[in-house]
C-alpha angles and dihedrals in degrees: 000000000000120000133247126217102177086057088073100037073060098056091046091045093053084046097064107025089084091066087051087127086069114037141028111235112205125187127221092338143014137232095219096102093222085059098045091047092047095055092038084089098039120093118134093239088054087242110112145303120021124219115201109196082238149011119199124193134194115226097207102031097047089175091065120083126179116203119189119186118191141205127179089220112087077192082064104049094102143003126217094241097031084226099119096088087171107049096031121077087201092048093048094050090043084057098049096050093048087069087034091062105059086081098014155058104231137191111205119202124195115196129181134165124065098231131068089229095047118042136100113233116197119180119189127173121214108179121206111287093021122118104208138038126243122212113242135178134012129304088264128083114249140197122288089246099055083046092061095043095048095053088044087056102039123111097243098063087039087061091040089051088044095058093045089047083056098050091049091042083057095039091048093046088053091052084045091053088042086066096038095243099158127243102248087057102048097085088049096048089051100045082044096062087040091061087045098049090053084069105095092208089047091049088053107036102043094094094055094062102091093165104082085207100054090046099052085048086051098041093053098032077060107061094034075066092044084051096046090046087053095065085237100156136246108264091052101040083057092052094051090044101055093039085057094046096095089071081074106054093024100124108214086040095044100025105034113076115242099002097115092028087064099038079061097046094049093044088047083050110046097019127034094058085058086054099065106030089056090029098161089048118099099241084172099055093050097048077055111050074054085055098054091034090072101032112019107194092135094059095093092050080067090239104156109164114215117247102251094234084063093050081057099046098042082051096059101047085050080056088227105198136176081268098063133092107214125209134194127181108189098036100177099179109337103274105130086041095046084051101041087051087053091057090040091048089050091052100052086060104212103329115145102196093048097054084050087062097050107050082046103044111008107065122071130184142179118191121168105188106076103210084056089045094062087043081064102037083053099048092048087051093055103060090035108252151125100319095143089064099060101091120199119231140051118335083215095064113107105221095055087043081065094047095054095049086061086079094057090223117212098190135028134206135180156149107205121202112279119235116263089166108044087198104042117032131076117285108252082229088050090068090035089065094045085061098052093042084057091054136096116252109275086026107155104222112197114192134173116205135145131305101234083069102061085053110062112119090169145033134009096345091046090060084048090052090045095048094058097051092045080054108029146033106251103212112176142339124205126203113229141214104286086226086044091133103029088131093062093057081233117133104206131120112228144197125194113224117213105202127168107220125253095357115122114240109255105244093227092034114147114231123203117223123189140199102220096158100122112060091158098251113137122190121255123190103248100010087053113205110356150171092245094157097037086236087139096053102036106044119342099063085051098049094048092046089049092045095048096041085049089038081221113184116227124174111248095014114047139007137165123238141179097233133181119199088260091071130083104261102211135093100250097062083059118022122107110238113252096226097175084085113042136125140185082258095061088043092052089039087051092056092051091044090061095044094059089045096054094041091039123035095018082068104048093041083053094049091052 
């Protein structure tokens, strides 16, 4: 029996004619003239004109297309080299999309079959500037709507909406250096005006302000109001308020038209609906790591901001869930506690009770430079959180120890402020053990401090080490990328230290140790160090988690070791080499490598 094709493109009319509120469907060709330029060129014989079965737009997100492409054979749904642009109903869509997505973000579906019961359904998205096509969603055809979402929330556009976020962060501290506002206020400038923007009678009404001075006084009168409304407390709300005050007397923000009126619109524009499609992602902290990347003055308060991919990261080997109480002791700007909410979030599953308890009780913070501590405070309150639960002032001081314990926290993160004087600043363990002290009994603490760290064998360091051990379980210590923090414009190698709290560490307790030092992400001049490949997200965060949970031993990347405080506590002191893979290039690598060790951390262990 002979096959029908227009049997299917029924079934996938019929399909989408009931979401006809939402989106135009268009047959063989479109009316849209960039459609119609792109496929002029399109035809599956390279010979002219292409003619997609259909053609789906979105009202309301014109830069979204969705192509569908249809055969009657099952047999014909997809080649194996997806080459057979005529007879595949796979190969055809990829095609298509592959013109589609030079000016837009397209969702290509293949279907093939002429019954409900019997059909093969494929979905891919190619977003504008890639060059391939990743497959996305089930084997069924869903709702307009759950299409929309689902591409909003890939990903794919996720990565898309990131690079541009990192091209405006560098365009807007530019502008922000144009009109000498000075580095240390730029993050609060910024989380100032988001606060603001989520007022609807401040969205609406900034433009309106044509005097500089009248709208500084309304942008910061307003979130005072946010923050009141918050039930944020007294004593902070003092603190927010009068870091924010300089928006008011800054003389290129509160003297110079349209200054500040244009700063709000850009931010509106190229932020906030980042914001709230990536709404568990620290957008502050990022905007940032670019601030410091290009003027660095806050480099010798030992202030290194952890790469987001790494807060995620460090979140998951604690196995953060919608259960745990999260504390952070040196919360910077949020970014392990903004992290940690988006697993919790994702655990709870859609309750909504739950989530409310979380953002309210289950998130903990102690920040003790108050211009960093609003940065926190800001970014919590943006994506409407526990902010009253971030306290100002020294994780070491008893009373707000005691505040913190309150909490009963069951995992702690942190990044502690790095020594910039060896004699006379806290001791990176010395925070390390705060936070264990903070936590509940069985607590995993996951920590990433210096290397040099992880290597003492003697002196001050050394007792810290000991002291931990005679305390807490050490579980694991990964080796990290030795750029880890090249955004930052800071220049330390760094390990990250898994512990479970107030368990005496076993005196014949394997560690795992592992050599994280490639997670694919490669420097670029003015993105700085990025996932460009995607190596990071798609493979190399879930190999590390899964070695370290199975504590699995391979040569040149883990291995597992009885060790006392007076070992060096890092792979590369126990791993075997991996030799099946070397080249002159790793043996000459490897000589500069121990070079830089010996002249380098043997001397400042030495120092300590």
């Amino acid at each position: 029996m002979s096959k029908n094709e227009r049997k299917t493109e029924s079934i996938v009319r019929k399909h989408f004619e009931a979401f006809l509120d939402n989106i135009i469907i268009e047959e063989q060709s479109s009316d849209n003239p960039k459609i119609k330029k792109l496929l002029a060129t399109a035809s599956k014989n390279g010979l002219g004109v292409g003619f997609p079965e259909f053609i789906i737009q979105y009202k309301n997100n014109p830069d979204f297309l969705i192509v569908v492409e249809c055969k009657a054979d099952i047999i014909k749904h997809e080649s194996s080299n997806r080459d057979k642009y005529r007879d595949f109903s796979v190969d055809g869509v990829l095609l298509y999309s592959s013109y589609l997505s030079k000016e837009f973000d397209v969702l290509s579906i293949a279907v093939s079959g002429e019954t409900h019961t019997n059909k093969k359904v494929s979905h891919f998205l190619q977003v504008k500037g890639d060059k391939k096509a990743t497959e996305i969603f089930s084997d069924k055809l869903l709702s307009a709507d759950d299409y929309l979402n689902g591409y909003i929330k890939s990903p794919e556009k996720f990565r898309q909406d990131y690079e541009k976020l990192l091209t405006f962060s560098k365009d807007l501290n530019d502008k922000l250096h144009g009109q000498k506002i000075v580095e240390s206020d730029r993050g609060l400038l910024i989380s100032c005006i988001l606060i603001a923007l989520e007022n609807k009678a401040f969205s609406k009404s900034y433009k309106d302000y044509s005097e500089p001075k009248q709208l500084a006084e309304y942008l910061v009168t307003t979130v005072k109001n946010e923050f009141q409304n918050g039930n944020i407390g007294d004593d902070k709300l003092l603190i927010l308020t009068s870091r924010f005050a300089f928006i008011k007397t800054d003389t290129s923000l509160s003297k110079k038209d349209n200054v500040l009126r244009n700063i709000i619109s850009d931010i509106n524009e190229n932020i906030k609906d980042f914001i709230k499609t990536h709404e568990y992602f620290d957008v502050l902290g990022q905007l940032y790591i670019e601030f410091l990347r290009y003027a660095n003055s806050d480099k010798g308060l030992g202030i290194v901001l952890t790469p987001p991919h790494i807060t995620e990261f460090m979140s998951e080997i604690a196995e953060v869930n919608k259960d745990s109480t999260v504390y952070d002791n040196c919360t910077g700007t949020g970014g392990f506690l903004v992290s940690a909410m988006n697993l919790m979030v994702k655990d709870a599953k859609g309750d909504q009770d739950k989530i409310k308890n979380i953002k309210k009780n289950q998130l903990v913070g102690v920040e003790y430079q108050a211009h960093i501590f609003a940065l926190a405070c800001s970014n919590m309150f943006i994506h409407q959180d526990g902010k009253s639960n971030i306290l100002n002032g020294s994780c070491f001081d008893e009373d707000i120890v005691k505040e913190i314990k309150k909490f009963k926290p069951t995992v702690g993160l942190l990044n502690p402020p790095y020594k910039s004087d060896k004699k006379n600043d806290v001791d990176e363990y010395k925070f390390i053990l705060n936070n264990l002290d903070c936590l509940e009994q069985g607590g995993k603490c996951v920590a990433i401090i210096p290397m040099q760290s992880a290597l003492a064998q003697t002196g001050k360091v050394y007792e810290y080490k000991k002291k931990v051990l005679e305390q807490h379980t050490l579980e694991a210590v990964f080796s990290m990328p030795d750029e880890l923090f090249f955004n930052s414009k800071v220049n330390v190698v760094s390990c990250i230290m898994v512990f479970t709290a107030k368990r005496p560490h076993p005196k014949n307790k394997k560690v795992y140790f592992g050599y994280y030092k490639n997670d694919g992400f490669v420097k670029r001049k003015t993105k700085g160090r990025v996932d460009l490949y995607r190596k990071f997200e798609k493979e190399i965060k879930e190999n590390w988690i899964t070695s370290y949970m199975n504590k699995e031993e391979k040569a040149g990347f883990s291995v597992t070791k009885v060790v006392f405080a007076d070992d060096e506590w890092c792979a590369e002191a126990y791993m075997e080499t991996d030799y099946s893979n070397l080249s002159k290039d790793d043996f000459e690598r490897s000589i500069k490598d121990f070079v830089l060790f010996k002249g380098i951390y043997l001397n400042e262990i030495s120092k300590d």
